[in-house]
C-alpha positions in Angstrom: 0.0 0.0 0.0 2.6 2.6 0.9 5.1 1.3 -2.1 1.8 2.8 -4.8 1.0 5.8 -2.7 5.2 6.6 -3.2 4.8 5.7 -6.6 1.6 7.5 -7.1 3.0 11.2 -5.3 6.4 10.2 -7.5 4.8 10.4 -11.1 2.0 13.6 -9.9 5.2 15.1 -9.0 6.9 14.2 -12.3 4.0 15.4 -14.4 3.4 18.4 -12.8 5.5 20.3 -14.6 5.4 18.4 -17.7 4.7 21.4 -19.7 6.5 24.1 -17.9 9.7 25.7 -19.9 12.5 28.1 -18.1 12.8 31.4 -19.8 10.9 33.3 -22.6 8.7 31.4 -25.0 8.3 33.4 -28.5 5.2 33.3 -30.4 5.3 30.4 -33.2 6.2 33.2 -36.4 9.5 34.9 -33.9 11.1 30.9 -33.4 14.0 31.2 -33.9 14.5 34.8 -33.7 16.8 36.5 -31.0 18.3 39.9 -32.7 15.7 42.6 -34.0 16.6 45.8 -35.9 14.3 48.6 -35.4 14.8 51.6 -38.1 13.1 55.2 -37.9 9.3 54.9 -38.1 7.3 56.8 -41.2 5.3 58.9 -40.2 2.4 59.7 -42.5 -0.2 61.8 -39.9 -0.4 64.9 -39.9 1.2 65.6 -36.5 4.7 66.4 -37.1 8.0 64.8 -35.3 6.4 61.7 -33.7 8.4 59.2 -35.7 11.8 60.0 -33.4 9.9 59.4 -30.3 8.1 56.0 -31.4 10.8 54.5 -32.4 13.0 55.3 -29.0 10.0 54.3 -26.9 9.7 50.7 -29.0 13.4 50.4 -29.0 13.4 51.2 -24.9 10.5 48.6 -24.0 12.0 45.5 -26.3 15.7 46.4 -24.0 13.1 46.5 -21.0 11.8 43.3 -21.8 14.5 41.4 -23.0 13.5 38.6 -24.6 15.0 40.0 -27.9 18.4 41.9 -28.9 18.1 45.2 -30.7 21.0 45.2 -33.3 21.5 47.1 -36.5 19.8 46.0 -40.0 23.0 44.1 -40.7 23.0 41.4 -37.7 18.9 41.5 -37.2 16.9 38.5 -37.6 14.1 40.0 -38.0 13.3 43.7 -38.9 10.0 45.8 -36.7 9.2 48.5 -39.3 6.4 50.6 -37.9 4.2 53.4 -40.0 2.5 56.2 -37.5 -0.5 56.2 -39.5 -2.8 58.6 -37.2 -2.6 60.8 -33.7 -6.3 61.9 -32.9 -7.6 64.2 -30.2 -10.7 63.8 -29.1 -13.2 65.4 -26.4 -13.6 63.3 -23.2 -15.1 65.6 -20.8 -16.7 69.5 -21.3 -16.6 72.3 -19.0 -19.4 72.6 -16.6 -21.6 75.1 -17.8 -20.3 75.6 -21.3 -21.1 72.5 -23.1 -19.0 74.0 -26.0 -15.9 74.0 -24.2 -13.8 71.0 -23.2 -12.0 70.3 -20.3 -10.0 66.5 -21.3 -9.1 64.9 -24.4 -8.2 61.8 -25.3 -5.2 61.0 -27.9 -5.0 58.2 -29.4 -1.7 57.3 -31.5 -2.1 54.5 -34.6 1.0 52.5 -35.2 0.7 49.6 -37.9 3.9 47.2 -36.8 5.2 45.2 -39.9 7.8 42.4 -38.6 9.6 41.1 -41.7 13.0 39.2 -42.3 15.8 41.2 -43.9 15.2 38.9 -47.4 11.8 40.6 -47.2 9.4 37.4 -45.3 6.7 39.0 -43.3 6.1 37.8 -40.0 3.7 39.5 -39.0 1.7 42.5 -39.4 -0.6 44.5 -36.8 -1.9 47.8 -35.9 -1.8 49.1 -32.6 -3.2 52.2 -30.3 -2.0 54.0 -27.5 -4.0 55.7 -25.4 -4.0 59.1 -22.8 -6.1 61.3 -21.9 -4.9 65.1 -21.0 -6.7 68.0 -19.3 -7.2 71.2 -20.9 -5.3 74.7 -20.3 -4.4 77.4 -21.9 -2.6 76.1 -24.7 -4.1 72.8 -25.8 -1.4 72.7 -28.4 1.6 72.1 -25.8 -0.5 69.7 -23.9 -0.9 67.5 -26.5 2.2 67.4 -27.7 3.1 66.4 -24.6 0.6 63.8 -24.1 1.8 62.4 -27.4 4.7 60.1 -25.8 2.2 58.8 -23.2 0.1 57.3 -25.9 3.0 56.1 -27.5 4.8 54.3 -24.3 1.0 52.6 -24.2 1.7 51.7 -27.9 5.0 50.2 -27.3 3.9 48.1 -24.5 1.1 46.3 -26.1 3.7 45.6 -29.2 6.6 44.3 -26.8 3.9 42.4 -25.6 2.8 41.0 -28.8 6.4 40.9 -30.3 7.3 38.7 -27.1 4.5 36.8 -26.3 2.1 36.4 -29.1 -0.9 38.6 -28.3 
């Protein structure tokens, strides 16, 4: 009696971690990848100088979350070319009393993520949005321009997280 309850504990703990695997596990289309290169976004909204920011936000959360290398074009396995197809402001809250005026926006930043090999094999291909909001003041202008790497740190994250992970 005591030699199957030994054997029985013996093979639950065995199988327990039958499935379990140390360290990162890329999505099926990244096996085999471990060095990215990421060039200079496009940018082709109408909000000027975004395309610097993007790609140093992307290039700072794949280093953050390590499971892949960022190299130059030359050594990459795999190539993360991203197009900043649309920042959009729009009213989240209006002034109390003056329906007219607004007192927070939301921004949204649109980011289509092409992953391709350097011989030109796409990956995979997805658009993303980052999100913030931002309250009003004088000079709406300034505020969203500074809202604008916010909504693209949110952007970066949910592709790090796809890039990495699958979803």
């Amino acid at each position: 009696m005591t030699g199957k309850l030994i054997l029985c504990l013996a093979i639950g703990c065995i199988s327990s971690c039958a499935g379990y695997t140390l360290g990162p596990t890329p999505p099926t289309y990244m096996k085999g990848i471990q060095r990215v290169a990421v060039p200079i976004f496009k940018n082709v909204s109408i909000t000027p100088d975004v395309e610097t920011v993007t790609t140093t936000a992307v290039i700072k959360q794949i280093q953050q979350d390590g499971t892949y290398e960022v190299t130059g074009v030359d050594q990459a396995d795999a190539v993360v070319d991203g197009t900043i197809v649309g920042v959009d402001r729009t009213k989240a809250r209006s002034l109390q009393g003056n329906v007219l005026a607004s007192a927070e926006f939301n921004l949204d930043v649109t980011i289509l993520f092409r992953i391709e090999r350097p011989t030109g094999q796409v990956l995979a291909e997805r658009k993303i949005q980052g999100t913030t909001s931002f309250f009003v003041g004088n000079d709406v202008y300034s505020q969203e321009r500074e809202a604008i790497p916010l909504a693209v740190q949110d952007a970066a994250v949910q592709f790090v997280s796809f890039l990495s992970e699958g979803w």
